[in-house]
C-alpha positions in Angstrom: 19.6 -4.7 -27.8 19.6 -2.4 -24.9 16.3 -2.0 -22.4 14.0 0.4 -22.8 14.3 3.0 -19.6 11.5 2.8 -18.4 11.9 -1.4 -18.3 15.6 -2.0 -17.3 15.0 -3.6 -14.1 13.6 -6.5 -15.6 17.8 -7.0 -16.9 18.6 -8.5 -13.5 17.3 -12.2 -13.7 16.7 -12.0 -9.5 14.5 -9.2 -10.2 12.5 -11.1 -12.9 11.5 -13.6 -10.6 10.7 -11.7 -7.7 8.1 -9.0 -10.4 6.7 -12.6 -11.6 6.0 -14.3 -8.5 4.6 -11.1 -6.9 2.5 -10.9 -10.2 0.3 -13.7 -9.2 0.4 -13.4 -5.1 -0.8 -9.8 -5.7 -3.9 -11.0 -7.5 -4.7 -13.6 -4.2 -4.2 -10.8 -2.1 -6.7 -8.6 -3.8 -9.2 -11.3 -4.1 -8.8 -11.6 0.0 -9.1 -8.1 0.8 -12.5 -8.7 -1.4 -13.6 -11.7 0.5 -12.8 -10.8 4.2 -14.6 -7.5 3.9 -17.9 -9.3 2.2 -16.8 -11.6 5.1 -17.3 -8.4 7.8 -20.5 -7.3 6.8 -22.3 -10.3 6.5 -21.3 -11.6 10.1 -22.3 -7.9 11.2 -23.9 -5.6 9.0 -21.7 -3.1 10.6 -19.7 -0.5 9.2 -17.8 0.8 12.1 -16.8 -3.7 13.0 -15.4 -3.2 9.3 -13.4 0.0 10.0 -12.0 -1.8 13.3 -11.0 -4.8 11.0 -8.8 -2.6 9.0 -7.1 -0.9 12.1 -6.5 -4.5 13.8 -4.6 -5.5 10.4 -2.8 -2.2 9.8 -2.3 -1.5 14.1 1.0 -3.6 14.4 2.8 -1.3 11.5 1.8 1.6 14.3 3.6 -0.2 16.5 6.6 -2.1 15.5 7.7 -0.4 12.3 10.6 0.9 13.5 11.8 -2.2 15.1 11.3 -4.3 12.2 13.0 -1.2 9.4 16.1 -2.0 12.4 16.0 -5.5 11.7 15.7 -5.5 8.0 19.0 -3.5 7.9 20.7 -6.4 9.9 19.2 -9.5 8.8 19.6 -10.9 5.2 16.2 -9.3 3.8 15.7 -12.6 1.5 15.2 -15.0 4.6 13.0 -12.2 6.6 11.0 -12.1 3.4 10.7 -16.0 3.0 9.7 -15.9 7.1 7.0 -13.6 6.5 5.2 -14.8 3.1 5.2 -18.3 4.7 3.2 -16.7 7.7 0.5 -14.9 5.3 0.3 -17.9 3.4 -0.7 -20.2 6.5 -3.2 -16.7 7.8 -4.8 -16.8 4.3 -5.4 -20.8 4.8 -6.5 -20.6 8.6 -9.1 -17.7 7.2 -10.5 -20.1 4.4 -10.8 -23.2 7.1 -13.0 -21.3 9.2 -15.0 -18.9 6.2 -15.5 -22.7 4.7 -16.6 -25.0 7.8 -19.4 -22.2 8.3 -18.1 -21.6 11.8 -16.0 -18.2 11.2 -17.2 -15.4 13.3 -16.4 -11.8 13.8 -13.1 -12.7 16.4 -12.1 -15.4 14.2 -11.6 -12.7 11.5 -10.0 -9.8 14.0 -7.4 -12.2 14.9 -6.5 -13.3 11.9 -6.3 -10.1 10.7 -4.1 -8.5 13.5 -1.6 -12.3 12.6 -1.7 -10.9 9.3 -0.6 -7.3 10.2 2.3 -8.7 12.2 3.5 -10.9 9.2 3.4 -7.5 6.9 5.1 -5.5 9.4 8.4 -7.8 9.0 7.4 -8.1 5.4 7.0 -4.2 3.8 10.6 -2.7 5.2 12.0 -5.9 4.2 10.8 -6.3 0.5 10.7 -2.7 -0.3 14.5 -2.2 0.6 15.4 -5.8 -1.1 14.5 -4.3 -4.3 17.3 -2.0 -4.2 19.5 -5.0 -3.6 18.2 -6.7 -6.6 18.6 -4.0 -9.1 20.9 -1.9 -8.0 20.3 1.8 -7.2 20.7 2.9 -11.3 17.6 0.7 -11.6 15.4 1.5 -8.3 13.3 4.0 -10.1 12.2 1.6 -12.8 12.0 -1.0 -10.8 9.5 0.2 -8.5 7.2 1.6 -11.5 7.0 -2.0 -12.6 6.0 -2.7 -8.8 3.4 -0.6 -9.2 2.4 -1.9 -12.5 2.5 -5.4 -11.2 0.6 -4.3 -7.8 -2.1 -2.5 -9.5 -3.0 -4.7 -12.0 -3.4 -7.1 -9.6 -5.7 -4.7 -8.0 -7.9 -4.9 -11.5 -8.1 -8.8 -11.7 -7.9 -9.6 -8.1 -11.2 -7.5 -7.1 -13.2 -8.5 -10.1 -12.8 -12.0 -10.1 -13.3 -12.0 -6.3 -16.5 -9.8 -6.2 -17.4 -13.1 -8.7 -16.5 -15.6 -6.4 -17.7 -14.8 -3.4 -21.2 -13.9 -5.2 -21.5 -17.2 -6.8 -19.3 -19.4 -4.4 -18.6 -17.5 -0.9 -15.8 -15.7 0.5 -13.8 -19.1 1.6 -12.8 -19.5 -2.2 -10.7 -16.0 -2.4 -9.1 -16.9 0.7 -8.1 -20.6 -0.3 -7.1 -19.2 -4.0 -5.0 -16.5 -2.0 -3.4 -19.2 0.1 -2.1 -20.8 -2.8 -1.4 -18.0 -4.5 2.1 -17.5 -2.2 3.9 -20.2 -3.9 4.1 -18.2 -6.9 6.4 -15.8 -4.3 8.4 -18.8 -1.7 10.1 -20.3 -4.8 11.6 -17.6 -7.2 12.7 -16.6 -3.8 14.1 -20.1 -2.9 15.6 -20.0 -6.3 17.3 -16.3 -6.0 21.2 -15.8 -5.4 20.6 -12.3 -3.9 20.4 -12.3 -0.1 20.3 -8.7 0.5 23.2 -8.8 3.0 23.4 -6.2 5.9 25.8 -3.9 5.9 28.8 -3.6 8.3 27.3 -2.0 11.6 28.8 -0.1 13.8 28.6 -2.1 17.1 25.0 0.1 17.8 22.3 -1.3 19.7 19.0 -1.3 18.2 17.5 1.6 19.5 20.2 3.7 18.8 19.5 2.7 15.6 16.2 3.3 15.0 17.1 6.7 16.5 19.7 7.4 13.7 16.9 6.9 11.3 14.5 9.3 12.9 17.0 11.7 12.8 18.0 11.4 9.2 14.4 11.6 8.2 13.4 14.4 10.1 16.5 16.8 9.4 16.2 16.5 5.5 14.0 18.5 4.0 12.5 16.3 0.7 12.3 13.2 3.0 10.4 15.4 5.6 8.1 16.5 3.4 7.2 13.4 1.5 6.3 11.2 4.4 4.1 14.4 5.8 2.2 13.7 2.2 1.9 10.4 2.7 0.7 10.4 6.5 -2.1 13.0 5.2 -3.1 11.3 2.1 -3.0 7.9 3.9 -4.3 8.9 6.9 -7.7 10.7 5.2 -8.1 9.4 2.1 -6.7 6.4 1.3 -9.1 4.2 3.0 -10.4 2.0 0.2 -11.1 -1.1 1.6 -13.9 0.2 4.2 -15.0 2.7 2.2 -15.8 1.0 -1.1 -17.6 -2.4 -0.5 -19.7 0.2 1.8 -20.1 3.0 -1.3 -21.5 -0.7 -3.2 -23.7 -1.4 -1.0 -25.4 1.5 0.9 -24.8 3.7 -1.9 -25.3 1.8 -4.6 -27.4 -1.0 -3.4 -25.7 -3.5 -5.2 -23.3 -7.0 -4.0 -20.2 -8.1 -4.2 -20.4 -8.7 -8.0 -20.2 -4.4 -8.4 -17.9 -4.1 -5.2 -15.1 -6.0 -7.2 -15.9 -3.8 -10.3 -15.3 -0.5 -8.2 -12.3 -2.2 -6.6 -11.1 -2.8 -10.3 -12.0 0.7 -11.4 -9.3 1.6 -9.1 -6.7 -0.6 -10.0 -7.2 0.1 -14.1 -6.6 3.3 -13.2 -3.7 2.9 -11.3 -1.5 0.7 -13.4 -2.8 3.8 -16.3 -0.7 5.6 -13.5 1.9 3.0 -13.2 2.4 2.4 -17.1 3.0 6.3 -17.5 5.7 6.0 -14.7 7.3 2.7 -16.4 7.5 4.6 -20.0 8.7 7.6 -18.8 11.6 5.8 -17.3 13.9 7.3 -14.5 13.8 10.8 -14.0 14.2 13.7 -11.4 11.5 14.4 -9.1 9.2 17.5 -9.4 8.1 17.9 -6.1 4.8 20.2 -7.9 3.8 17.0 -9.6 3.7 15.1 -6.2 1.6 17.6 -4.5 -0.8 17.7 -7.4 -1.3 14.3 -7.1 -1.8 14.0 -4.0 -4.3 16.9 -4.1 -6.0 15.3 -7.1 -6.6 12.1 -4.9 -8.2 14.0 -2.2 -10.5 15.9 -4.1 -11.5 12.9 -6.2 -12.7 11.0 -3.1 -14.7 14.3 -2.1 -16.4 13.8 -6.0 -16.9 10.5 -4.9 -19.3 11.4 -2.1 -21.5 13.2 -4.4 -21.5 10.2 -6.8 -24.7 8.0 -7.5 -24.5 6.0 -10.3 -21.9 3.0 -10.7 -20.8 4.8 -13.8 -19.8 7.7 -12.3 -18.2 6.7 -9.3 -16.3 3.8 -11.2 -14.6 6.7 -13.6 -13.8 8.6 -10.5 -12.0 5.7 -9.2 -10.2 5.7 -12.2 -9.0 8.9 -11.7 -8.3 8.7 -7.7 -6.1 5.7 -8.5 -4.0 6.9 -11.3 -3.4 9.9 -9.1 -2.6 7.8 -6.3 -0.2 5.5 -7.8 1.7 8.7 -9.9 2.1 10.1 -5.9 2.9 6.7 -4.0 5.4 5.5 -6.5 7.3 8.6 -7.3 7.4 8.9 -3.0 8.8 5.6 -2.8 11.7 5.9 -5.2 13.0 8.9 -3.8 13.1 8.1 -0.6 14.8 4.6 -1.7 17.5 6.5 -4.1 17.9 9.5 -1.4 18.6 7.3 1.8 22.3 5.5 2.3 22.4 2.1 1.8 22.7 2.0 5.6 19.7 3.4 6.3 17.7 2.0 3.7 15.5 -0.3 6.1 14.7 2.1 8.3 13.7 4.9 6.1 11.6 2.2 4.7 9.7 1.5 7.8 8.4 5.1 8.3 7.6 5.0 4.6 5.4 1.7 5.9 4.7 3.4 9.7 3.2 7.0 8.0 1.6 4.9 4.7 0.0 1.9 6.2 0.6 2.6 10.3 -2.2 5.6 9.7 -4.5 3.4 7.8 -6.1 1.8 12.1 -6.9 5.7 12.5 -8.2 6.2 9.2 -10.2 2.6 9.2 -11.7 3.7 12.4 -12.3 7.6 11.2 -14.2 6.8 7.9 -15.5 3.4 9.6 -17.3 5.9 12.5 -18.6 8.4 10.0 -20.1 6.2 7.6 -21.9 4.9 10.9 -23.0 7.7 12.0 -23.7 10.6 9.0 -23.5 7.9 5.7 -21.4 6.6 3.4 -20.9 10.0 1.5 -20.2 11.8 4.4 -17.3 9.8 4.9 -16.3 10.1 2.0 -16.5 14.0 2.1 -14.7 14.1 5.6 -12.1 12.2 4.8 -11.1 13.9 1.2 -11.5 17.4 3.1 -8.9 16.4 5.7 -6.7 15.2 2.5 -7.0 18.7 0.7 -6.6 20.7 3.9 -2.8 18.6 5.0 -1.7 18.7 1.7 -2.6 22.3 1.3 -0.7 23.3 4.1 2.4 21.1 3.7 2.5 22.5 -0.1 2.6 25.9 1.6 5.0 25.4 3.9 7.0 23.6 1.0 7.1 26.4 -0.4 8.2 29.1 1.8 11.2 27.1 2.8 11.9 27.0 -0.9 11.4 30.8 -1.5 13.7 31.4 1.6 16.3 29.4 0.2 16.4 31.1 -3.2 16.5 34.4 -1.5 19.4 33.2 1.3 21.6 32.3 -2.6 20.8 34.8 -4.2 22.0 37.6 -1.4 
């Protein structure tokens, strides 16, 4: 019996056990991210020290993207993953040590957090090219909706039962059960035949490289425009994990029990978002269905600063998070499908460099204006700059599409 579309990835046994084992290290992850900001305020009942967490973590992807999108395109990706889950997995265990011998302070946490944004860097170009190599590119599209499926409902158990655990047990737990967690990924990829060879190069050095990448990037159009999206949307808006356990707690007045359910909020609505993706199967982009999303995210976080019940901001994280996973997802397969095999890796790392290398500035942005002016100030600040970017790269969008049509038709 033939797959469904919208499921056909899960054909290729390789893939199966790399959706499976991310499956469960997803959900330690999440529970982490829960922990070590609980972690934050507690130590310092500051929100900008939790906004400078967030940049130390996401600062190396600023800086080394490139150089690591270079070396996934000559490396076999499978050992370059193995290398870099191993390191998380020791982070997430140093983290719990420390959380549990009652002797982790702020520093403790900054520099296990800038470790841990070194490890991803290596990690993200790596693993999101590999999938391409497990499924082939027929496959990419569905492939990466099941990603997001797998990612986001992580993002609905991981938060809740974290919020849990850290109210009834600490933070140490979610970073021991995270620790632990990364088995589920080193063997199915110990057991894998695929190795995501590089392909033949062309006696280049590495920066010459990372400059043909640039250059592909920035002289086609599509690609062009979606990582100007992404930069915007990232840069403003997607700032979650400062803004919400702060939304809980100053807003809300609640702990770490209704942190995890907003957290969760967000992740049920994004695998809604993901599931729609999977069962739709693989299709054609329409860029107007990008841009709406990415406008729908934005203006959903500026709802959110007007928001004062759990009730209502929980269904408006519903809503940001389907729209955000429609828009990140349908980014990432075109870029995959569009690049040459060649230039998958790099292409990859500015996906990673404009999607998580923004995420220091915006940590810091949202982290200083919920300092300063409030929560819901930051919230309204940082969904304005969203709706403004995107506004302006739609236009531009489509003026270059109108002169186009014009240029044929004459």
């Amino acid at each position: 019996m033939p797959w469904p579309a919208g499921l056909r990835a899960l054909r290729h046994r390789d893939y199966r056990l790399f959706w499976v084992g991310q499956l469960v290290s997803q959900i330690g992850t999440w529970m982490q991210r829960v922990g070590q900001a609980w972690l934050v305020l507690e130590l310092t009942n500051s929100p900008f020290k939790l906004g400078l967490i967030g940049t130390l973590q996401y600062a190396p992807m600023l800086f080394f993207s490139f150089v690591s999108g270079a070396i996934a395109d000559r490396v076999r990706k499978r050992r370059l993953i193995l290398a870099a889950q191993t390191a998380l997995m020791g982070q997430a265990f140093a983290l719990s040590a420390l959380a549990w011998s009652g002797h982790a302070q702020y520093w403790h946490v900054a520099v296990l957090a800038t470790l841990y944004g070194l490890a991803q860097t290596l990690d993200i170009p790596a693993r999101q090219s590999f999938v391409t190599d497990l499924v082939g590119k027929a496959d990419v599209v569905s492939a990466i909706a099941l990603n997001s499926t797998v990612f986001n409902g992580a993002r609905v158990i991981g938060p809740a039962v974290g919020g849990l655990l850290v109210a009834r047990y600490g933070a140490a737990v979610t970073f021991l059960l995270n620790g632990v967690s990364f088995v589920a990924v080193l063997v199915p990829l110990l057991l894998m035949r695929t190795e995501g060879a590089p392909r033949p190069r062309e006696g280049t050095t590495m920066l010459e490289e990372i400059a043909e990448g640039a250059r592909y990037a920035t002289s086609t159009p599509l690609i062009s425009l979606l990582l100007g999206l992404i930069l915007s949307v990232s840069l403003f808006v997607i700032n979650f994990n400062t803004l919400v356990p702060l939304f809980a707690r100053d807003v809300l007045h609640e702990g770490a029990r209704v942190y995890g359910l907003l957290m969760a909020s967000l992740g049920l609505g994004a695998v809604i978002g993901a599931l729609v993706l999977a069962l739709i199967g693989p299709g054609r982009l329409v860029v107007s269905v990008v841009i709406t999303g990415a406008l729908i995210v934005s203006g959903g976080l500026v709802a959110l600063a007007v928001a004062r019940g759990f009730w209502l901001a929980a269904g408006t994280l519903l809503i940001i998070g389907c729209s955000q996973i429609v828009f990140t997802a349908s980014c990432n397969s075109t870029l995959q499908i569009t690049a040459p095999d060649r230039l998958r890796g790099r292409v990859m790392s500015l996906y990673a460099f404009v999607f998580v290398g923004s995420s220091p500035f915006g940590s810091l942005l949202v982290g200083g204006v919920a300092e300063q002016f409030g929560v819901p100030a930051a919230c309204a600040v940082g969904g304005g700059g969203g709706l403004l970017l995107v506004t302006l790269l739609a236009f531009r969008w489509t003026r270059r599409a109108a002169g186009a049509s014009r240029a044929t038709n004459l």
